[in-house]
C-alpha positions as CSV (number, residue, x, y, z in Angstrom):
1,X,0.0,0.0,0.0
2,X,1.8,2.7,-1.2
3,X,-0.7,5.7,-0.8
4,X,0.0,7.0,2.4
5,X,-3.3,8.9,3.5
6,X,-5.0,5.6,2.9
7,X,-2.5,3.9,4.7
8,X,-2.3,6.0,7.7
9,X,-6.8,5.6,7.7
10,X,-6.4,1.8,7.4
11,X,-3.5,1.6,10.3
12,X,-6.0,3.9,12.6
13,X,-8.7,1.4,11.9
14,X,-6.5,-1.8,13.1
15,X,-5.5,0.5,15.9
16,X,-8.6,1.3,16.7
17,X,-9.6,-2.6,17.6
18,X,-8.9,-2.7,21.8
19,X,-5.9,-5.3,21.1
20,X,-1.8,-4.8,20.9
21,X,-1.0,-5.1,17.5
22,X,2.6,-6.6,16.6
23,X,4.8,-4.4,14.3
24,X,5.3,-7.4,12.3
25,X,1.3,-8.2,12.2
26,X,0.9,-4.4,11.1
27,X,3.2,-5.1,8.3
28,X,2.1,-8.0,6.9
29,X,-1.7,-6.2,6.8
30,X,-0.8,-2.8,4.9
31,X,1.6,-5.0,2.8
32,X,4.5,-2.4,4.1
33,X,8.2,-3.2,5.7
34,X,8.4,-2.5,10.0
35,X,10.3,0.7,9.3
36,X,7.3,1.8,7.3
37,X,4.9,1.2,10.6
38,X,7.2,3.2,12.6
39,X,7.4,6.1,10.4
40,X,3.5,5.7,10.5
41,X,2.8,5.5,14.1
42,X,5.0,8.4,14.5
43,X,2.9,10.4,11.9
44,X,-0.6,9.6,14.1
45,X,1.3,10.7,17.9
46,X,1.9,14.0,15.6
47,X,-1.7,14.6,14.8
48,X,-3.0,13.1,18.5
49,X,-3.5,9.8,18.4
50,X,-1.9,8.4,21.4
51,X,-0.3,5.8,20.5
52,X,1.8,3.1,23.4
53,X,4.6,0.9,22.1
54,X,6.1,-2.2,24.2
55,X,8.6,-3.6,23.7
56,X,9.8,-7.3,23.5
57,X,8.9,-10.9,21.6
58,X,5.8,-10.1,22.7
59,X,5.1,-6.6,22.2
60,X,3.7,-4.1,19.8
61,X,1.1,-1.2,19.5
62,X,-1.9,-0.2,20.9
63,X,-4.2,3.0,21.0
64,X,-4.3,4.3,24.3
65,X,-6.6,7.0,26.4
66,X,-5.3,10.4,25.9
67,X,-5.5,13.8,26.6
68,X,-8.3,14.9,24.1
69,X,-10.5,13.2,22.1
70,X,-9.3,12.4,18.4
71,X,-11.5,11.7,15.7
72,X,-12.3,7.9,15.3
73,X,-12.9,5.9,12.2
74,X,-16.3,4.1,12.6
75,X,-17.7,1.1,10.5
76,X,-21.0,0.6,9.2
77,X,-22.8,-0.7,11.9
78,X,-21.0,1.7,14.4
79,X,-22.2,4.5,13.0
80,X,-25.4,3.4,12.5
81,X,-25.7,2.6,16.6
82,X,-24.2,5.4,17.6
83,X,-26.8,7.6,15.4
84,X,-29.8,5.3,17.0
85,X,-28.8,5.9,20.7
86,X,-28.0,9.6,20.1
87,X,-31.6,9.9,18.7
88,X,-32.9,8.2,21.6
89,X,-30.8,10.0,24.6
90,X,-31.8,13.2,22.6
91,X,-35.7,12.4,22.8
92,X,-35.6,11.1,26.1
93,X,-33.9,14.2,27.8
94,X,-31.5,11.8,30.0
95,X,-30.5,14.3,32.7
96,X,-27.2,15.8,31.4
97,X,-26.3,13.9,27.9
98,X,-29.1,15.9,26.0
99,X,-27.5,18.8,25.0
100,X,-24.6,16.7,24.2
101,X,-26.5,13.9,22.5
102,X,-28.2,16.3,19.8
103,X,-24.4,18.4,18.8
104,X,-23.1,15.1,18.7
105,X,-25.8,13.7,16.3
106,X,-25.9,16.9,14.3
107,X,-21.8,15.8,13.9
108,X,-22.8,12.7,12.4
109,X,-25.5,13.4,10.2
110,X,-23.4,15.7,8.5
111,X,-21.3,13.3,7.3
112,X,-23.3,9.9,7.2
113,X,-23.2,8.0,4.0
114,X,-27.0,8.2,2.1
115,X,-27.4,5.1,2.6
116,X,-26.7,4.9,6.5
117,X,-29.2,7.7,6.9
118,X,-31.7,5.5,5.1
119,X,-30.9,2.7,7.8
120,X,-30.9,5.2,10.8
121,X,-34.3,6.8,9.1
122,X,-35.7,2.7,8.7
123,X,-35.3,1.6,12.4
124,X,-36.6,5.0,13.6
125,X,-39.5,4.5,11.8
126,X,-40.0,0.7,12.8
127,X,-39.4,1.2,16.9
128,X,-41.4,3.0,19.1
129,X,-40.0,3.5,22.6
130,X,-42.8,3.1,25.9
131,X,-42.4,6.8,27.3
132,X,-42.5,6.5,30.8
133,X,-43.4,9.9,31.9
134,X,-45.7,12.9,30.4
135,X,-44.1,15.2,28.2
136,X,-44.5,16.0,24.5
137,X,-42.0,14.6,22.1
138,X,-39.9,16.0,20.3
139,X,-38.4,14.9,16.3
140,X,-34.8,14.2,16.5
141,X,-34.4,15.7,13.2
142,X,-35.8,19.2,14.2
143,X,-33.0,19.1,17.3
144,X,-30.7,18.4,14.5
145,X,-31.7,21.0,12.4
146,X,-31.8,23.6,14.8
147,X,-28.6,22.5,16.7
148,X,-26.8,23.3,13.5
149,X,-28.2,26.0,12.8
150,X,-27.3,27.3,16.7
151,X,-23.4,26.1,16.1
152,X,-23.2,27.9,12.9
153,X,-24.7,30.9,14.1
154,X,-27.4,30.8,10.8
155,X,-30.7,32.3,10.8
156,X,-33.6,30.3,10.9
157,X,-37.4,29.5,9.4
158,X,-39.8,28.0,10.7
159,X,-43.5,27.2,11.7
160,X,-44.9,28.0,15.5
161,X,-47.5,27.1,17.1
162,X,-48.8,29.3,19.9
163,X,-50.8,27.9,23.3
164,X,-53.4,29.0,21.8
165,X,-53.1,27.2,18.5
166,X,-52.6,30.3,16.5
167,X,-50.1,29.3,13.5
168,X,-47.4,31.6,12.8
169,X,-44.2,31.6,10.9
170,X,-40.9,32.5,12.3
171,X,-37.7,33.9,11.2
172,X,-34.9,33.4,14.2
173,X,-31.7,33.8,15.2
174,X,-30.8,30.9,17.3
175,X,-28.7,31.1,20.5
176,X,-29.3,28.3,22.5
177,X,-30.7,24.9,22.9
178,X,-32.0,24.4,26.4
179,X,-33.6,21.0,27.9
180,X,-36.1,21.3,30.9
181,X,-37.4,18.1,32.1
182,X,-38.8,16.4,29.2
183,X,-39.3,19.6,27.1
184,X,-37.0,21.2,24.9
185,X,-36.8,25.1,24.1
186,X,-35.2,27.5,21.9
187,X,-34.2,30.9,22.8
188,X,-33.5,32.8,19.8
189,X,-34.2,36.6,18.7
190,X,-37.1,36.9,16.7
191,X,-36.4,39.4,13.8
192,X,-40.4,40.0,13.0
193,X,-40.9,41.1,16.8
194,X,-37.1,42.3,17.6
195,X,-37.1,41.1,20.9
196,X,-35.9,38.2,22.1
197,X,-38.2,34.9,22.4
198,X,-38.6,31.5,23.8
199,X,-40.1,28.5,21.9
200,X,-41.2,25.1,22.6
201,X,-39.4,22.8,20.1
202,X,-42.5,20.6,20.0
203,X,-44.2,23.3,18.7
204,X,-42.1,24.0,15.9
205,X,-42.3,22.7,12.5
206,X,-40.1,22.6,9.4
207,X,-37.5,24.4,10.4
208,X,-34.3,25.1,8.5
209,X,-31.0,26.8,8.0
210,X,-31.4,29.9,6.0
211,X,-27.6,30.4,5.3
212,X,-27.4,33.6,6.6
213,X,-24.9,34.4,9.0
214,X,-25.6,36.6,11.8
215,X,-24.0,38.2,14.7
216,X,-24.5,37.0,18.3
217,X,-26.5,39.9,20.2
218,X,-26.1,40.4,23.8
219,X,-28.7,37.7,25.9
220,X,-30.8,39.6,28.2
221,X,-29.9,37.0,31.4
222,X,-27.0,35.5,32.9
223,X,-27.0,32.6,30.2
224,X,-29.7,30.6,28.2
225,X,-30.7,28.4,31.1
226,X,-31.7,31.6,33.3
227,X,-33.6,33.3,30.6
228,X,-35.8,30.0,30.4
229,X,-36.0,29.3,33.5
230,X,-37.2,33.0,34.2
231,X,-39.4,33.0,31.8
232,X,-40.8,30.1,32.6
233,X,-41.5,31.6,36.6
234,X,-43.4,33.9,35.0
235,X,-45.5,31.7,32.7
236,X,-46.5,29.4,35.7
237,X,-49.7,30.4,37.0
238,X,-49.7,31.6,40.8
239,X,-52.0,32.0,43.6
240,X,-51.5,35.0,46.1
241,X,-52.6,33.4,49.8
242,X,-54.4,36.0,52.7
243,X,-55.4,33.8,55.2
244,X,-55.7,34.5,59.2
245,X,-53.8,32.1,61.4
246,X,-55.1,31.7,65.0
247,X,-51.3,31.7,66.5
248,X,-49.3,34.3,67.8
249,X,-46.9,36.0,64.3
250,X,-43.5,34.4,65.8
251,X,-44.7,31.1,66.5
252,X,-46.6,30.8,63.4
253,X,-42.7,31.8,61.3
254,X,-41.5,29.3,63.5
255,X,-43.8,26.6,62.5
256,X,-43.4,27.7,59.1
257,X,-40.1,27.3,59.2
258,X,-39.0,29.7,56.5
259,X,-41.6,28.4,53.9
260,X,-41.1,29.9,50.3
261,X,-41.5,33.9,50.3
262,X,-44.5,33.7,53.3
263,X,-45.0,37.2,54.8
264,X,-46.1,37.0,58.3
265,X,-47.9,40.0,60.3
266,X,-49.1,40.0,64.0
267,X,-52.6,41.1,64.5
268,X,-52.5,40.8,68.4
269,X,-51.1,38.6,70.9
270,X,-53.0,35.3,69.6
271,X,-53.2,36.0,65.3
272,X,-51.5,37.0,62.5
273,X,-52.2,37.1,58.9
274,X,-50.3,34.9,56.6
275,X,-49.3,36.0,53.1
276,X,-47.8,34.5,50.4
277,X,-47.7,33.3,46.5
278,X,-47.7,29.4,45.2
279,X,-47.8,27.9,42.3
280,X,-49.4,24.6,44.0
281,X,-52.5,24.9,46.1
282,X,-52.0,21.2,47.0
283,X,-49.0,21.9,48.5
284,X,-49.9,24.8,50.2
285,X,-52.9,23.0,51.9
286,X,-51.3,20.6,53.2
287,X,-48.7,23.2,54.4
288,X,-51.2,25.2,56.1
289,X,-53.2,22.3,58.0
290,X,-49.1,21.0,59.0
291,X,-48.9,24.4,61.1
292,X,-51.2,23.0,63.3
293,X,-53.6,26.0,64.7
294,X,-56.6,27.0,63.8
295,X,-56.7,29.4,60.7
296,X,-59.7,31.0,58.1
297,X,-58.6,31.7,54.2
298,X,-59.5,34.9,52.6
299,X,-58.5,34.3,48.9
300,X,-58.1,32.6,47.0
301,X,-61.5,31.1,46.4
302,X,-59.8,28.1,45.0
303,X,-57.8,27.4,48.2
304,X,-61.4,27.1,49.9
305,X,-62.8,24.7,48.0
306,X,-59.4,22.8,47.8
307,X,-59.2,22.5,51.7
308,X,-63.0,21.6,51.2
309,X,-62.2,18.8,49.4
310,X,-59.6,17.3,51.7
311,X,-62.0,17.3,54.3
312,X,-64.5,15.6,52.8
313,X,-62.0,12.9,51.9
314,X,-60.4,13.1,54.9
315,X,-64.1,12.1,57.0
316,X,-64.6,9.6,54.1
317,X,-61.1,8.0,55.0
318,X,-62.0,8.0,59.1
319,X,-65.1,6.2,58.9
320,X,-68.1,6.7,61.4
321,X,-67.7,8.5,64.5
């Protein structure tokens, strides 16, 4: 083998196999003398492949852990296993790999052979996973799409649906991918609105790289993750809670014991009033009847009939007097 790009591609390959590889073994494979392997091996250490050499009868070559990650040379089947588990850490938002999972898979489409996409596309469509959870799903292609379209800083278009179901059509520049729980979002500046925007990846639809470069603008939040998750505080309905507690104001903070952003006032020696804003009533019920005292709610309405309700199945569970 006298070509010595291909050579060097087919020596990382046999390397790539977890075994030691004999000089002599090396040789006899590319059809090239020892000296030749040397020369070789020396070329990959220079472009980062860490290669280990022992010596003896016995020794040889092997591809060892380094300190970066070099590119590897897959087979068929690799790369189509690799592309099937990306998809399905991606749609599954495994705590940690998602981000991760759809760059990396965005990598590999790229350069996938036509007709390894076909097989990736194939077992897609003929598996269906049992979602254990609720959460809307999400294509893996859209991630794709959109992850690209984030790491080459290219405009995007694309359909929206609203919460309301209103249909819209979008025209983006992406910033970042952010997962939350099983939902994934998009913050991107919105050039029809020019102002920044969050979206729900489930919602979008056909959504593709314009070409057009564009220049990163200045996020309005510490990072992506803090502008969705603030956003997302304020999209969350909340209940404001004014209710009277029969206990005197510094037991009652006591009791308490700090709970969320509760604002306590004394009324006298023996009340208080109890303010404070939730986004779970449940929560809150049970939080009020743990203090222990006697108390009467003021608003909301809904905390009324909640407390309402857990007394009538709270008699139902006790049985007859």
């Amino acid at each position: 083998m006298t070509d010595t790009p291909a050579r060097l591609l087919s020596l990382l390959s046999l390397l790539q196999t977890p075994r030691e590889w004999p000089g002599s073994e090396l040789a006899d494979r590319l059809q090239v003398s020892p000296r030749t392997i040397r020369r070789d091996i020396d070329r990959l250490r220079e472009l980062g492949y860490p290669v280990e050499a022992t010596m003896g009868p016995v020794g040889g070559y092997r591809l060892v852990a380094g300190t970066a990650m070099p590119p590897l040379l897959l087979d068929d089947e690799e790369a189509v296993a690799i592309a099937v588990g990306l998809r399905a850490a991606a749609g599954h938002a495994v705590v940690g790999i998602e981000e991760a999972s759809v760059r990396a898979l965005g990598k590999l489409l790229q350069v996938l052979p036509a007709r390894l996409r076909h097989r990736v596309a194939t077992l897609d469509r003929a598996t269906l996973p049992l979602l254990t959870g609720d959460g809307p799903t999400v294509d893996p292609e859209d991630l794709t799409v959109l992850a690209n379209a984030v790491a080459n800083r290219e405009r995007l278009r694309f359909g929206y649906r609203a919460g309301n179901g209103a249909e819209t059509r979008r025209q983006v520049e992406p910033e970042r991918l952010v997962s939350a729980g099983r939902r994934w979002y998009l913050v991107g500046f919105d050039l029809d609105r020019d102002d920044w925007r969050l979206f729900r990846v489930d919602r979008i639809s056909d959504p593709f790289a314009t070409g057009a470069r564009f220049t990163p603008r200045p996020l309005p939040a510490e990072d992506a993750a803090a502008y969705v998750a603030s956003k997302l505080r304020r999209q969350s309905s909340t209940h404001t809670l004014d209710a009277t507690l029969r206990l005197p104001a510094d037991e009652a903070r006591q009791r308490l014991g700090g709970y969320g952003d509760a604002e306590v006032e004394p009324i006298d020696e023996h009340s208080c009033r109890l303010r404070s804003r939730t986004d779970s009533l449940e929560w809150l019920a049970v939080r009020l009847l743990m203090v222990n005292c006697d108390f009467e709610v003021h608003s909301p309405p809904e905390m009324r009939d909640h407390l309402r309700a857990i007394a009538t199945r709270a008699g139902q569970a006790a049985g007859p007097a």
